[in-house]
N, C-alpha and C positions, 0 to 999 in steps of 0.2 A: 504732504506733511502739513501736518493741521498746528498754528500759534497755538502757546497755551498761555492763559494770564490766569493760572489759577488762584481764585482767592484775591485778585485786584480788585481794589474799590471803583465802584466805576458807577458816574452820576449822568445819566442822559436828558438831560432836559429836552423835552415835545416830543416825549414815543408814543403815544397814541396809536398812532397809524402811520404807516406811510414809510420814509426814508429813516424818521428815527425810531421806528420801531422794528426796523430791520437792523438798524445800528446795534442796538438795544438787545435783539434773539442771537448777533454775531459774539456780541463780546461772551454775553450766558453760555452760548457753546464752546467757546474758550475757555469755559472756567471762572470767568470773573463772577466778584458778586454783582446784584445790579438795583443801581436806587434809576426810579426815573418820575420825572414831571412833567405833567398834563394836567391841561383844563377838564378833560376828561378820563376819570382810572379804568372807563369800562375794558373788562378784556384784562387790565395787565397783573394784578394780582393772581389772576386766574393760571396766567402764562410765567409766571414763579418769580415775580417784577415785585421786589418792596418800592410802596408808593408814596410818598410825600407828595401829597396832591396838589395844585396851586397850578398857579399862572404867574409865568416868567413875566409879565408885564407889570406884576405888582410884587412890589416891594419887599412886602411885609410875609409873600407866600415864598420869595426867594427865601427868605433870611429864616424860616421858620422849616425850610427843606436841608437847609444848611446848617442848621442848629441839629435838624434831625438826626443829620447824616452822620454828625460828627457826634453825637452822643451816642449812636448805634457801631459807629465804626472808628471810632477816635481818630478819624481823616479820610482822606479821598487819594487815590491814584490818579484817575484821568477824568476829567469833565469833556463831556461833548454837549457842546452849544446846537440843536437843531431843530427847535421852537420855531415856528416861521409861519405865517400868512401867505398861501399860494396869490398869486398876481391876479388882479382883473385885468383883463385886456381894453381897457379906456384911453382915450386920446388923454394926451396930455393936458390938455386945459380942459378938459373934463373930471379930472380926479375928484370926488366928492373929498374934503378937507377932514370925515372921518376915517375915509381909507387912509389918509397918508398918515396920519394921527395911531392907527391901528396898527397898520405898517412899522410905523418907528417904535411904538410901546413893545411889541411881539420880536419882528426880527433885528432891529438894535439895541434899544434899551434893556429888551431882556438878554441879551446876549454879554451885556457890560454888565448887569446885576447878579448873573450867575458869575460870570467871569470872576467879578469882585467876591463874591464871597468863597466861592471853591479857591481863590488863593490865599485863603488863610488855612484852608484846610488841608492842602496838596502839601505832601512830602518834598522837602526840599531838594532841587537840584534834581529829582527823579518824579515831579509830577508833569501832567500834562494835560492841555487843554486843547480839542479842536472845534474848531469855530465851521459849518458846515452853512457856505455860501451859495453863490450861482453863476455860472456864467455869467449872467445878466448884469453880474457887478462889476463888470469889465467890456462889457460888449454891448453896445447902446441896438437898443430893438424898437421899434414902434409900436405904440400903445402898452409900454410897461415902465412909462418915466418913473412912477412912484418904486415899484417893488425892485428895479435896476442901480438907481441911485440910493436905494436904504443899505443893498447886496455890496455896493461900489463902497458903502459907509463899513460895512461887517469888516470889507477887506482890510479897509485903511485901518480902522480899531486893532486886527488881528495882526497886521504887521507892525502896528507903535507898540502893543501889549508885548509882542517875540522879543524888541527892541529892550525896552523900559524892564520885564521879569527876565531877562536871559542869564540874570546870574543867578535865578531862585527858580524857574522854572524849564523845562524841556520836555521837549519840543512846542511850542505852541503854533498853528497854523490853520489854514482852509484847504481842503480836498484840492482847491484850484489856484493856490497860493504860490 
């Protein structure tokens, strides 16, 4: 038996490639409609993805996906947060101070700016937002102090945000929450 979310608004911030572009073709096969955001749209208008193009890391492309969204769909059902910079494997005192800077802008910062804006837009009491983390945020490994502790930071966000919206929003959580 296959979920049906026909017709759900549903906003994937980082489908590009990878984890969130599979996120991205799941919910499409459910039915939902689907907005998503990337630094790069190659491929996904192609693949039946309306684009609001930008980078989670800037501000002004969050709130301008957000403005989109909501002028095309007058709100959002579910945001998925899973924009993120794959880890270098560097010693710890070795992080160049643009990774961790790069790190925090992509997989924190943007995950609080989408956050923030898809909860003005999420239907009350029946919206939803998941924050998609890593192990890594909970499990100390060597040579991924930067991308471990930014994941350790998604969690702690993802469960003050469950806390703080729980009487306006549901569910909010991480795969590994």
């Amino acid at each position: 038996m296959q979920a049906t979310l026909e017709d759900a608004r549903v906003w994937v911030a980082g489908a590009s490639r990878g984890l969130g572009r599979a996120i991205a073709e799941g919910f499409a096969d459910a039915g939902a409609q689907i907005a998503v955001t990337a630094r790069s749209a190659d491929g996904l208008a192609d693949a039946g993805f309306w684009v609001p193009q930008g980078s989670v890391s800037d501000g002004d492309d969050v709130d301008r996906a957000a403005g989109a969204i909501d002028e095309e769909w007058g709100g959002l059902d579910v945001l998925v947060n899973c924009a993120g910079i794959s880890p270098n494997m560097t010693r710890s005192e070795d992080v160049p101070a643009d990774e961790w800077q790069d790190g925090l802008d992509v997989n924190l910062t943007g995950t609080v700016r989408c956050s923030e804006a898809a909860s003005r837009l999420l239907a009350a009491g029946s919206g939803a937002i998941v924050n998609v983390s890593s192990i890594h945020g909970s499990v100390g490994m060597p040579r991924l102090a930067a991308y471990s502790s930014i994941k350790g930071a998604v969690d702690a966000l993802t469960r003050t945000l469950a806390v703080e919206w729980a009487d306006t929003l549901t569910p909010i959580g991480t795969p590994n929450s």
